[in-house]
C-alpha positions in Angstrom: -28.2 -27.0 13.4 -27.6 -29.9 15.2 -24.2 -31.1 16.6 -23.3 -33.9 14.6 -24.4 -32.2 11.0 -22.7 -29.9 8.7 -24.2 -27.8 6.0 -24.4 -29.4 2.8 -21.9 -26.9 1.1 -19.0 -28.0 3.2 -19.5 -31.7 2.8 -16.7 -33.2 0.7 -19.1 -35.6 -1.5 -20.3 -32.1 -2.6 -16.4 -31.1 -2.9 -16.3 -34.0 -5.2 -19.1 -32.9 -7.7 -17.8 -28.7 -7.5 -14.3 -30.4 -8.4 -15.3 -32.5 -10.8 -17.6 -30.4 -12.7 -15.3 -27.2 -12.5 -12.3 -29.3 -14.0 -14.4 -30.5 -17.0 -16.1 -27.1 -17.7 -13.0 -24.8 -16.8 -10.7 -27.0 -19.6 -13.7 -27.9 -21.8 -14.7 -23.9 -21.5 -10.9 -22.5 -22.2 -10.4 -25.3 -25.3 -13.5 -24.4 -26.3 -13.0 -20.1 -25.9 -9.8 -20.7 -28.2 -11.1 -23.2 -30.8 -14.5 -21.2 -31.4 -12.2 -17.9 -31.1 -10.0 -19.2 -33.7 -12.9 -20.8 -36.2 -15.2 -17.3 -35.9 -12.2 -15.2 -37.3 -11.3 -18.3 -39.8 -15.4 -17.6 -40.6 -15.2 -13.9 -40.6 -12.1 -14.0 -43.0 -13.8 -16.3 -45.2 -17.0 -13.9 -45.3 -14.6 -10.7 -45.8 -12.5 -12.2 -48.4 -16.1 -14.0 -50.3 -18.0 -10.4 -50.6 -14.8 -9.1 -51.4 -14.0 -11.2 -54.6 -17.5 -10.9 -55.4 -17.4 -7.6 -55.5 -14.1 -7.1 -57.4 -15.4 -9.7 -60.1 -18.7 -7.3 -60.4 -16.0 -4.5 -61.2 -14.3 -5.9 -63.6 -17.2 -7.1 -65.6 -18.9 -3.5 -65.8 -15.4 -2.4 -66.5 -14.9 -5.6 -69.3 -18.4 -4.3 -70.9 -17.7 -0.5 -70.9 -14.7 -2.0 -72.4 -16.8 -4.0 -75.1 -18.9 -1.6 -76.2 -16.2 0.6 -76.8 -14.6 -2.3 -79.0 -17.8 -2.6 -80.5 -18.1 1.2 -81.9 -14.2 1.2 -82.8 -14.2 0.1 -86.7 -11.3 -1.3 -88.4 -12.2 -1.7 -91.5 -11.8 0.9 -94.6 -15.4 -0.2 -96.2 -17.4 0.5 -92.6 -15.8 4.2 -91.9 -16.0 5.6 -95.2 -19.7 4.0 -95.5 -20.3 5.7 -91.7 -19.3 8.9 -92.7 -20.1 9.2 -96.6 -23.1 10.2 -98.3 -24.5 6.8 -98.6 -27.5 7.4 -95.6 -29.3 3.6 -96.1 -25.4 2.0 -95.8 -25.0 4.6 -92.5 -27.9 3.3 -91.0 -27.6 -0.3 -91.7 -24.4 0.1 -89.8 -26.1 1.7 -86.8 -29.0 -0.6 -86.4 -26.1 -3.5 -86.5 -24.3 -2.0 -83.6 -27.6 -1.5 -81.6 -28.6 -4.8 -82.1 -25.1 -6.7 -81.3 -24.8 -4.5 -77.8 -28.1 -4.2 -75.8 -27.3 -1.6 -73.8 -26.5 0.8 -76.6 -30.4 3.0 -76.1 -28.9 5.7 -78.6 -26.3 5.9 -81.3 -24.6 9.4 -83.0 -22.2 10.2 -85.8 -20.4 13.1 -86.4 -18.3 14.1 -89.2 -14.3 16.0 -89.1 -15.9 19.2 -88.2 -17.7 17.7 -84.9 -21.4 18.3 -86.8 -24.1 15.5 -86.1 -24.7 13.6 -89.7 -26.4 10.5 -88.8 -28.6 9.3 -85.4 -30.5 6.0 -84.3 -32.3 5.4 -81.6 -33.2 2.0 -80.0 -36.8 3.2 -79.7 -37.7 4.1 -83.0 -40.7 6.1 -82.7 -39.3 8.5 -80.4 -37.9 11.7 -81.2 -33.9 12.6 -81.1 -32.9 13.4 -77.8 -36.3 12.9 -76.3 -35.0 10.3 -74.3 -32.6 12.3 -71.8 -33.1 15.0 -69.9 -29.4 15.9 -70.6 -28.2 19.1 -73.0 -27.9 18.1 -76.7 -23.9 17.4 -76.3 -22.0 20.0 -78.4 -18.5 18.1 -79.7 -14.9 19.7 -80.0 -11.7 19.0 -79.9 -11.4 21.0 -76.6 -14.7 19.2 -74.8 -13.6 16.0 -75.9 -13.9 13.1 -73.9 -14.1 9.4 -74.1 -16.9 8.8 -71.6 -19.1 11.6 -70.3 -20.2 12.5 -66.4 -23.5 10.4 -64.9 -26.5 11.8 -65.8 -30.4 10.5 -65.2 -32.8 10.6 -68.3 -36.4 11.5 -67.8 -37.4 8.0 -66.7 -34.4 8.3 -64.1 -32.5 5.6 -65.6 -28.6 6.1 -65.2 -27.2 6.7 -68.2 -23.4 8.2 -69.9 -22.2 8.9 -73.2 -19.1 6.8 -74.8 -17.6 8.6 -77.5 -14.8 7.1 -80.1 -12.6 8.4 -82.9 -13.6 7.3 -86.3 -10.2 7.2 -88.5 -9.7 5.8 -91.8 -7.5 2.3 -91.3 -5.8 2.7 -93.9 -4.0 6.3 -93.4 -5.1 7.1 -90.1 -7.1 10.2 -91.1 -9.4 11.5 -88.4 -12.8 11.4 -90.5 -15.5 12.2 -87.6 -16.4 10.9 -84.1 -19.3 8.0 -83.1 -21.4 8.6 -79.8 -23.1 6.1 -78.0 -25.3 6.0 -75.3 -25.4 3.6 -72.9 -28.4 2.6 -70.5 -26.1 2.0 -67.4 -29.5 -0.5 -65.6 -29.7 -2.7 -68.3 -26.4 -3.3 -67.9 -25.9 -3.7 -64.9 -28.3 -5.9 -64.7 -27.0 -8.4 -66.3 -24.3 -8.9 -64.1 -26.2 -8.3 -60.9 -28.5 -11.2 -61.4 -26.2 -14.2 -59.5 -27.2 -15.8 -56.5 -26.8 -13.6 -53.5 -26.4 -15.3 -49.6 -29.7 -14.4 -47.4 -29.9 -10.8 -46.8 -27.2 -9.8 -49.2 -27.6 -6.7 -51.4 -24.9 -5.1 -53.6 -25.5 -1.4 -55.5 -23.1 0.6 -57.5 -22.0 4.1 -56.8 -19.7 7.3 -58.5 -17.3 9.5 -56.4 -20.1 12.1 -55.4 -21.9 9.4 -53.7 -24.6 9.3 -56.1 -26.7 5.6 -56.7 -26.0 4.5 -60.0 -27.6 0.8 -59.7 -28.5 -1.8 -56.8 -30.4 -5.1 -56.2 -32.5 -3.8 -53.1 -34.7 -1.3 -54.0 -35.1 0.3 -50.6 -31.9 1.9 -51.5 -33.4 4.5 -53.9 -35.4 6.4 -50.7 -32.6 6.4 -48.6 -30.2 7.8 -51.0 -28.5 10.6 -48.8 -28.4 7.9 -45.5 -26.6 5.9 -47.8 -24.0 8.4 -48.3 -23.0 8.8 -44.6 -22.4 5.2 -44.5 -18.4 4.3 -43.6 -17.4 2.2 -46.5 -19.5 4.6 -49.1 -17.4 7.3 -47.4 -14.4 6.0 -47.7 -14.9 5.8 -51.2 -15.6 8.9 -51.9 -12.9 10.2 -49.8 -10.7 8.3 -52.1 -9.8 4.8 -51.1 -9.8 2.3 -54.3 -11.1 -0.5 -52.1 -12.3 -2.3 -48.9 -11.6 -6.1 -48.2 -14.5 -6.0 -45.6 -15.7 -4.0 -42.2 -18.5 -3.9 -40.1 -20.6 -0.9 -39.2 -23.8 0.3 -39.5 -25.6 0.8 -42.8 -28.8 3.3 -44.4 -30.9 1.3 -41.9 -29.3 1.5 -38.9 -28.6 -2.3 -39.0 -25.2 -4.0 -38.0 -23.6 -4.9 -41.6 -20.7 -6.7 -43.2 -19.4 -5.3 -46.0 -16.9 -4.5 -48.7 -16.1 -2.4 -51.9 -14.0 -2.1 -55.1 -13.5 1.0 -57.7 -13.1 0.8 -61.3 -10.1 2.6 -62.5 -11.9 3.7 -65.8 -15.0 4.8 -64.8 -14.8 5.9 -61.0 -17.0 4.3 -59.9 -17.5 1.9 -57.0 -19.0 -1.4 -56.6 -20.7 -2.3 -52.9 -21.7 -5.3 -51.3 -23.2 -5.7 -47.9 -25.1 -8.3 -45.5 -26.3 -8.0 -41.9 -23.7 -9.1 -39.5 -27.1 -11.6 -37.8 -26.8 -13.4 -41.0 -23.5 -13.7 -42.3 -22.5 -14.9 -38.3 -25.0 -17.5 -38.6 -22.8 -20.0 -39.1 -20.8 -19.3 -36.1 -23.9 -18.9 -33.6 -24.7 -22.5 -35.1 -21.2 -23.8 -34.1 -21.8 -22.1 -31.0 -24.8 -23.7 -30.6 -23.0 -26.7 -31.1 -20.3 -26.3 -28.4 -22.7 -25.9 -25.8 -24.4 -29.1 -26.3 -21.5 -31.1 -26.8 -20.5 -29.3 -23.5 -23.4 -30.0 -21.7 -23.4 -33.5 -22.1 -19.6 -34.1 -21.1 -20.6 -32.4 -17.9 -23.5 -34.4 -17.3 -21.4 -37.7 -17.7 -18.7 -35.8 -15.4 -21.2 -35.4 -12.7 -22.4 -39.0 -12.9 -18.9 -40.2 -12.4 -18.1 -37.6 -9.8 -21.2 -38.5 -7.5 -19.9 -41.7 -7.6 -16.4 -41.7 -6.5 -17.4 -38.7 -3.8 -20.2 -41.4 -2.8 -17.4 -44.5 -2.6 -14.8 -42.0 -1.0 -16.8 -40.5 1.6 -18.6 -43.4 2.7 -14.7 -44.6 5.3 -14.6 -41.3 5.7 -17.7 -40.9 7.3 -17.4 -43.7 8.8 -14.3 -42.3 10.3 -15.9 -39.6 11.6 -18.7 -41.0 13.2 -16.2 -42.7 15.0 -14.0 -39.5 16.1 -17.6 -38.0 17.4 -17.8 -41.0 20.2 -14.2 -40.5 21.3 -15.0 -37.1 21.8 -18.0 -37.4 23.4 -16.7 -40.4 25.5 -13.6 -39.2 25.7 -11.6 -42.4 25.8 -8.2 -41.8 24.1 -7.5 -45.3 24.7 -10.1 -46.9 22.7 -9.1 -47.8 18.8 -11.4 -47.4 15.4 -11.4 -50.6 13.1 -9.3 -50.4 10.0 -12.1 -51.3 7.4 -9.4 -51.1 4.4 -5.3 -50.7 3.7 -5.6 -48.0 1.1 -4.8 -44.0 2.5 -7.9 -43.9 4.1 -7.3 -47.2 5.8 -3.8 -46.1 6.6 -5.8 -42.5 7.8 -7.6 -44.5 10.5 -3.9 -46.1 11.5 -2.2 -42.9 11.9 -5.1 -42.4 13.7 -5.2 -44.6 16.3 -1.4 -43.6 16.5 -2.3 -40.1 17.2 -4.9 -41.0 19.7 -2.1 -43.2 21.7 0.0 -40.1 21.5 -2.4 -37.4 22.5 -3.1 -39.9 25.8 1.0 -39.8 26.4 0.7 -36.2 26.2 -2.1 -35.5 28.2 -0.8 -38.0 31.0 2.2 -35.4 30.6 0.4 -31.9 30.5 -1.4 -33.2 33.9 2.1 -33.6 35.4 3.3 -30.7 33.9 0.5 -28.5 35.0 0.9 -30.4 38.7 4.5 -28.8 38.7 3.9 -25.7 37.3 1.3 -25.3 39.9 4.0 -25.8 43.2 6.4 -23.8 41.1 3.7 -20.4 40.5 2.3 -20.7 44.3 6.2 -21.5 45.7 7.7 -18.9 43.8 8.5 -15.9 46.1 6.9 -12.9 43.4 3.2 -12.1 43.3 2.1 -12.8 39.7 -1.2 -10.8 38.1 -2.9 -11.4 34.8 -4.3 -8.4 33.7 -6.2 -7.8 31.0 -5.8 -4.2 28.0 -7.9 -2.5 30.6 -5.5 -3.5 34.0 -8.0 -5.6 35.4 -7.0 -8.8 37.3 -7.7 -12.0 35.7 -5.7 -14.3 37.3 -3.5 -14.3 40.1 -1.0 -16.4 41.9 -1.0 -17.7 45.8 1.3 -15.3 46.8 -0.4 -12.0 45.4 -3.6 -13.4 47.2 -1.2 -13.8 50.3 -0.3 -10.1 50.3 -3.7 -8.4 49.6 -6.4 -11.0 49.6 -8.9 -13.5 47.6 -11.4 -11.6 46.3 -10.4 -9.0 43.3 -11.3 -10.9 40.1 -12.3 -8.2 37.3 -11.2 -5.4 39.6 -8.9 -2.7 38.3 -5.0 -3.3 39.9 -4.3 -0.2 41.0 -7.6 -0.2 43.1 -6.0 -3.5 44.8 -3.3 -2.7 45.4 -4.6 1.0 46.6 -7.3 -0.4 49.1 -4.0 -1.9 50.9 -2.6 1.6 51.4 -0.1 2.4 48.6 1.6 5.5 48.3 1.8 6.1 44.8 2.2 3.5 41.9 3.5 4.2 38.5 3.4 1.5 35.7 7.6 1.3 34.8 9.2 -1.2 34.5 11.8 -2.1 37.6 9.6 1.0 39.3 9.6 0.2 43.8 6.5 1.1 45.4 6.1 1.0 49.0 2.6 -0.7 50.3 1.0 -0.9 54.0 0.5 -4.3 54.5 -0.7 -5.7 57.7 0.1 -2.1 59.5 3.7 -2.6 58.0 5.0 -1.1 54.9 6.6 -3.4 52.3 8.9 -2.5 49.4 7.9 -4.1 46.0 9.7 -3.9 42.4 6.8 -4.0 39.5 7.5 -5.4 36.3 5.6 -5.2 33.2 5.3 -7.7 30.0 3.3 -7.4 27.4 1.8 -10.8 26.0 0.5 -11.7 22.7 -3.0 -11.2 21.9 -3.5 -14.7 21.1 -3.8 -16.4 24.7 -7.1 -18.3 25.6 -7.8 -16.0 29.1 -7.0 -12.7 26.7 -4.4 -11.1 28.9 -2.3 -8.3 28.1 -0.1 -7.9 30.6 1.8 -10.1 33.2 2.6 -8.0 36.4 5.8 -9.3 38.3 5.3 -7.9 42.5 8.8 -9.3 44.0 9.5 -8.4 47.8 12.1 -5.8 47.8 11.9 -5.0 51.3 15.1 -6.3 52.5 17.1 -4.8 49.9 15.2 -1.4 49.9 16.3 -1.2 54.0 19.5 -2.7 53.2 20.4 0.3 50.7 18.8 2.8 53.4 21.0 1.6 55.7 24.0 1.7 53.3 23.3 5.2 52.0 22.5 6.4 55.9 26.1 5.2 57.0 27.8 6.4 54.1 26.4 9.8 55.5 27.2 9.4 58.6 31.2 8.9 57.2 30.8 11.6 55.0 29.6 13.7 58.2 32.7 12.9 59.9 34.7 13.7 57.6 33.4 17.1 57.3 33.2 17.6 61.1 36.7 18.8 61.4 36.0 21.7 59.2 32.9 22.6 60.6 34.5 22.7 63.6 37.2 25.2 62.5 34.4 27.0 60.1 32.6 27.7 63.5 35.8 28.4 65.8 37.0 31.4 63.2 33.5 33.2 63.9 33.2 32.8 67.8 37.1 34.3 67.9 35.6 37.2 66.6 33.1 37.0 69.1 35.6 36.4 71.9 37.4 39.3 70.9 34.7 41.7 70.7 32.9 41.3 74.3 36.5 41.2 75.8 36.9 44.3 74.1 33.6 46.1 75.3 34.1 44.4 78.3 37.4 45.8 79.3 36.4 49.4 78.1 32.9 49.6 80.2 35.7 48.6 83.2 37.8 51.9 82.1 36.6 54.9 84.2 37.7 57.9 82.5 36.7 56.6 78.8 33.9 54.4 78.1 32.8 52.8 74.6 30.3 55.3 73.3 26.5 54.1 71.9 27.8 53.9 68.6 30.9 52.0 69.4 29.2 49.6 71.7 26.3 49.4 68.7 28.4 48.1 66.1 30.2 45.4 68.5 26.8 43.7 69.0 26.3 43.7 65.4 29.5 42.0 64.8 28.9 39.6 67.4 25.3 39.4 65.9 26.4 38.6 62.4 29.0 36.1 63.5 26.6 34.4 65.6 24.2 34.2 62.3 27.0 32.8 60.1 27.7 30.0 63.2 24.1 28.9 62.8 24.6 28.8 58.9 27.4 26.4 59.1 25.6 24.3 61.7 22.1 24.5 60.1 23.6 22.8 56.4 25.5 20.6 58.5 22.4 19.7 60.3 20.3 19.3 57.5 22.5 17.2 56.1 22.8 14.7 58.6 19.0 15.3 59.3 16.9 11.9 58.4 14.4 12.5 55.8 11.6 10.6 54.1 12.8 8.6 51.3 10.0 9.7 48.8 10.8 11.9 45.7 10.0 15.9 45.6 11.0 18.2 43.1 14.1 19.5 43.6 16.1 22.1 41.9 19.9 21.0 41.1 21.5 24.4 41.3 20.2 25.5 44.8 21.0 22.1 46.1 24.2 21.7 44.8 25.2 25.0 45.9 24.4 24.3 49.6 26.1 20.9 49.7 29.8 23.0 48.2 29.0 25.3 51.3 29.8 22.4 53.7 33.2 21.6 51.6 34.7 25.4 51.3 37.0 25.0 54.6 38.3 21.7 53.2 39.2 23.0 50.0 40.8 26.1 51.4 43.1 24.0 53.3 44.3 21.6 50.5 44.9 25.9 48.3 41.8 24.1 45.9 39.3 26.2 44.3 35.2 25.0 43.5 34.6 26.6 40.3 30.5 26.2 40.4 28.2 27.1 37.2 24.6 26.4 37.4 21.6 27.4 35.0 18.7 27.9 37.2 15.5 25.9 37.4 16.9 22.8 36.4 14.0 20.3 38.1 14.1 16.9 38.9 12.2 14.5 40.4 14.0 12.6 43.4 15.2 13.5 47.0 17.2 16.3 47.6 18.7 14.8 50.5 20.1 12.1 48.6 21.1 14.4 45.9 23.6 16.3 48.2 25.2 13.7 49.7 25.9 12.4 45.9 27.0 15.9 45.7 29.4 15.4 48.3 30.7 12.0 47.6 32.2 13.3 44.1 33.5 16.5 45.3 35.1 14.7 48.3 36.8 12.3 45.8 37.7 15.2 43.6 39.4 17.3 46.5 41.1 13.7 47.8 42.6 12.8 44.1 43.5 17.0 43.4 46.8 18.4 44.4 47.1 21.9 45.8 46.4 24.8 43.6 44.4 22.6 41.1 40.8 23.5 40.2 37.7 21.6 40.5 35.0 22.4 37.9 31.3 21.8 39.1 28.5 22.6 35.9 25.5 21.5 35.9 23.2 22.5 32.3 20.0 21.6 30.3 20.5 19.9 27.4 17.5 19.4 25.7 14.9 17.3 28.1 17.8 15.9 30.0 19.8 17.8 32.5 23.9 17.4 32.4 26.0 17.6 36.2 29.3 17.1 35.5 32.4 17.3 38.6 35.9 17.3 36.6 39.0 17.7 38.6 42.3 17.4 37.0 44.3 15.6 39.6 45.7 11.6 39.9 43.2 10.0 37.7 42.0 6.5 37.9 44.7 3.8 36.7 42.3 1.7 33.9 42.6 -1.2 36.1 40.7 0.1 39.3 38.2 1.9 36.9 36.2 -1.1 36.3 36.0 -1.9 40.0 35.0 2.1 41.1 31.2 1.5 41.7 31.5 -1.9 43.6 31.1 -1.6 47.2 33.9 -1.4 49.5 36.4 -0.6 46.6 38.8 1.9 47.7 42.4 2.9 47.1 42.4 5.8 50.2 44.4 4.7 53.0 42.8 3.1 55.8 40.7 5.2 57.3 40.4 8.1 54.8 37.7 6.0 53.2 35.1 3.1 53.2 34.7 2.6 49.6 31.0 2.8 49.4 30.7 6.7 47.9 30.9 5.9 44.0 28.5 2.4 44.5 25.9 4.4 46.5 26.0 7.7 44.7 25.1 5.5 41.4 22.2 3.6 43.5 20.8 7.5 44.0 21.6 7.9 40.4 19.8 5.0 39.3 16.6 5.6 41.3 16.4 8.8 40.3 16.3 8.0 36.4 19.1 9.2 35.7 22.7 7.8 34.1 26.4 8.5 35.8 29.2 7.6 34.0 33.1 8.3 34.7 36.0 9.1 32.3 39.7 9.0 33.8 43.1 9.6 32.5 45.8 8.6 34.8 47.6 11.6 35.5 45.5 14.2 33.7 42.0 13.8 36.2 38.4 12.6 36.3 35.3 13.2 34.9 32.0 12.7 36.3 28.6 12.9 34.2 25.5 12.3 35.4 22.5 12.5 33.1 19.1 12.7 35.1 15.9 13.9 33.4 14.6 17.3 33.4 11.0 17.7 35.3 8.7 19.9 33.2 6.4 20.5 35.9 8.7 22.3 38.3 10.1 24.9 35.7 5.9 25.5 35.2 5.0 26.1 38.9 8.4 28.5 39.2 
């Protein structure tokens, strides 16, 4: 693709066409959804409630001609009965053949007298026999088989066919003189009132509650008899509904149908009309049909106007861009494009040209700005490292390149920093390592930050080396003098813990000495045996005192070891028993073993002796000092309570700042609290105190508890 060409799906000419077709079909398609939507169910309605009327009128015309008929054989005149039922047979039959020919459908007529006997019978065909006409049993009247109109049957020509049976009574008197039986030929009938015009595809047939064709208008219907049974509306029927306004389903055929049915209270019977659901909906596909065109032409006119604004848009905007291109390719941010017009586009290009004086204030600024930031991030006295989610180096600063070189883009940081001799380097924040740089070693605090993923040289981290080294030998210095008080404080009662021993030392050779000068008695083996081991055990307890002393004073390396708590907190209160034997104080010391920590033990004694000093100093005679130290969980708990003075709340904010002491001059140099917390701090860990004027002072220190040591124990 080349530079200055986009793909035609993302040009806004074709923007202009997708708009402008999608808001003519999207509102064209929804108005047109809800106005076909609405005229289809109008349609359907209209079909429902058309075979649904037709259907009902079809029912009550079989019903008005059942009705007829039976009008037809009712008599109400005194002349006709007696003539119907009396002796006269030419009058009788002249009767009957009236009655056949005023009603059509009458195939067979029947008169019997009071005592249900047949005295008189006519049939429309004259040559045939009596009764040869129906394959139904010769029907055998009385007044408990009575009824007005018989079940369906079939005659032998399988024409549907019932019996209508009425009550001949003399007008006059109402005597019951006999009963007249007609019966009627159900297709000729029916047929009458089937022949209307029926829409295309349209068929309606008449059935009783059993389900059983009486008469239709499609032929097919008589082979499919039983399939026409399990249709829905026939079933329906026969389960008992009196009507359906109109449903669609499948019928005998298996074709989609619409139709509809009514019964006939009288008779029982049900009336059916049905039409494939292609050809009733044919006026709605046509309206369809319709739509689409209608809405195919609005969206070719919409299309046509479309591509012809997009085409008179674009054309400035193109223009506009072929102009951008050459600033960017030139890159000239002081050269203008011509305003061709004052509409937006026209006022586009304006703004334009304002942004592009702008962007050539700013970048006339960044330049300067990056000039500075330059002398600040090479003047600055910290080494600073970009490194990227793996630790490698991506960018570095003067300084860092200063300390350890040029050459280390891509490499890993810790392999840097290691080639230069580093002792060990852990990745905390506010962590001091100690590197051999230049056959010295330098001190450095490390600090991490994270950055957000979203910078252009995808760094992760910004390390932070500043030099430390001063303030790391400054603290040494501190901590080394405020042992070197601490050791002459204590010296006085070394010197008296020592003297005690070598008394008994003095005592005992003067003793063995004076009785080896005695003639007649000398010391026996045994005697002069247990001297030496007094002197011997005395002697060891001398070089005790002097070898805690010792290895406290003793300069050690300042790296971390694991030490345990208890051991080395009992050693240090070894050094301070003479001191609190002279002021009547007693060290009450509980320790759970193996409580490991990382740090210098060293260091932790003489923080061990700072606060027990302090507590003996501020602890009147015959007061207690508790010392506990306990795991809690991954952190370890040393606490030093004494219940003497107390802290007045005023000097308790100034106890850990260096130099801060209320001793008299002298007894103190104020730099036990502030150095004990350094220690504190370095080591991980957390001191806090809590005083009560008058009631004592509580120490707690909070370090974290080393897994590893309790492991290796």
């Amino acid at each position: 693709m080349k530079e200055n060409s986009i793909p035609w799906w993302m040009r806004i000419k074709v923007h202009f066409l997708l708009f402008g077709i999608a808001m003519s079909i999207l509102p064209l398609f929804f108005l047109g959804y809800l106005g076909f939507t609405s005229v289809r169910q109008n349609l359907q309605m209209d079909i429902y409630e058309q075979n649904f009327d037709q259907v009902s009128v079809l029912a009550r015309e079989i019903q008005d001609a059942i009705a007829t008929i039976e009008n037809s054989l009712t008599f109400t005149k005194t002349t006709t009965v007696q003539a119907l039922t009396g002796s006269d047979e030419a009058s009788r039959q002249l009767i009957l053949e009236t009655l056949l020919q005023k009603e059509p459908s009458l195939k067979e007529l029947k008169v019997y007298d009071a005592n249900f006997r047949s005295i008189a019978q006519i049939n429309r065909q004259a040559s045939a026999p009596p009764n040869s006409s129906t394959n139904a049993p010769e029907p055998i009247l009385s007044s408990e088989r009575l009824s007005p109109i018989s079940d369906l049957y079939f005659s032998q020509e399988g024409q549907p066919e019932i019996r209508l049976t009425v009550t001949i009574q003399d007008p006059m008197d109402g005597k019951f003189l006999g009963h007249l039986q007609g019966t009627i030929e159900l297709t000729t009938m029916i047929n009458r009132y089937f022949n209307f015009h029926l829409d295309e595809g349209k068929y309606v047939f008449l059935v009783d509650r059993s389900g059983t064709l009486i008469g239709q208008t499609d032929s097919d219907l008589h082979f499919h008899e039983e399939d026409l049974r399990q249709a829905p509306a026939v079933q329906s029927f026969m389960a008992g509904e009196l009507f359906s306004t109109g449903s669609e389903y499948k019928n005998y055929a298996g074709v989609n149908v619409i139709g509809a049915f009514a019964s006939m209270d009288t008779l029982n019977w049900g009336v059916f009309i049905e039409q494939p659901a292609h050809e009733a909906n044919k006026p709605i596909f046509e309206l369809a049909l319709r739509l689409i065109m209608i809405a195919v032409l609005i969206m070719v006119l919409v299309m046509i106007i479309s591509i012809s604004f997009g085409l008179k848009v674009v054309h400035p905007i193109e223009n506009l861009e072929s102009q951008v291109r050459r600033i960017i390719q030139t890159g000239d941010l002081e050269s203008h494009i011509p305003i061709e017009s004052w509409d937006e586009i026209g006022r586009l290009v304006k703004s334009f040209n304002q942004l592009l004086n702008s962007l050539d204030q700013k970048n006339e600024n960044l330049k300067n700005e990056k000039e500075l930031l330059t002398t600040v991030v090479d003047g600055v006295g910290a080494g600073m490292v970009l490194l990227d989610s793996e630790r490698k180096i991506l960018w570095w600063n003067a300084k860092f390149a200063q300390w350890f070189g040029q050459q280390f883009a891509h490499l890993p940081c810790e392999q840097v920093i290691a080639g230069q001799g580093t002792e060990g380097i852990l990745l905390e924040n506010g962590r001091t390592i100690s590197v051999f740089l230049h056959e010295e070693r330098r001190h450095f605090r490390q600090m991490y930050y994270e950055l957000s993923p979203d910078n252009p040289e995808n760094a992760a981290y910004l390390l932070l080396l500043d030099d430390v080294t001063q303030e790391v030998e400054m603290e040494a210095r501190m901590i080394e003098t405020d042992k070197m008080a601490a050791i002459g404080l204590l010296a006085s009662g070394v010197a008296h813990e020592i003297n005690n021993p070598l008394a008994v030392v003095a005592a005992y050779s003067e003793d063995l000495l004076e009785r080896l000068d005695e003639e007649d008695s000398g010391p026996s083996q045994e005697e002069i045996k247990l001297g030496f081991d007094t002197v011997l055990e005395q002697i060891v307890r001398c070089k005790q005192i002097t070898d805690g002393l010792l290895g406290f004073a003793r300069k050690r390396d300042s790296g971390s070891d694991l030490i345990d708590l208890g051991i080395a907190s009992a050693q240090t209160l070894g050094l301070l028993e003479h001191k609190a034997k002279q002021k009547h104080l007693h060290i009450q010391f509980h320790s759970e073993n193996s409580l490991f920590v990382l740090g210098n033990e060293n260091e932790w004694q003489q923080v061990v002796l700072n606060l027990v000093t302090n507590a003996l100093d501020a602890s009147s005679e015959g007061k207690a000092i508790d010392v506990r130290g306990y795991r809690e969980g991954n952190t370890i708990q040393f606490i030093i309570q004494d219940y003497g003075e107390g802290i007045p709340q005023d000097h308790l904010k100034k106890a850990l700042d260096p130099f801060f002491t209320t001793k008299s001059p002298g007894q103190g140099t104020g730099l036990g609290l502030y150095v004990s917390y350094g220690i504190i701090v370095k080591m991980h860990g957390e001191m806090a105190l809590e005083s009560t004027e008058g009631q004592g002072t509580k120490v707690k220190i909070s370090l974290p508890f080393h897994e590893a040591g309790e492991q290796s124990s």
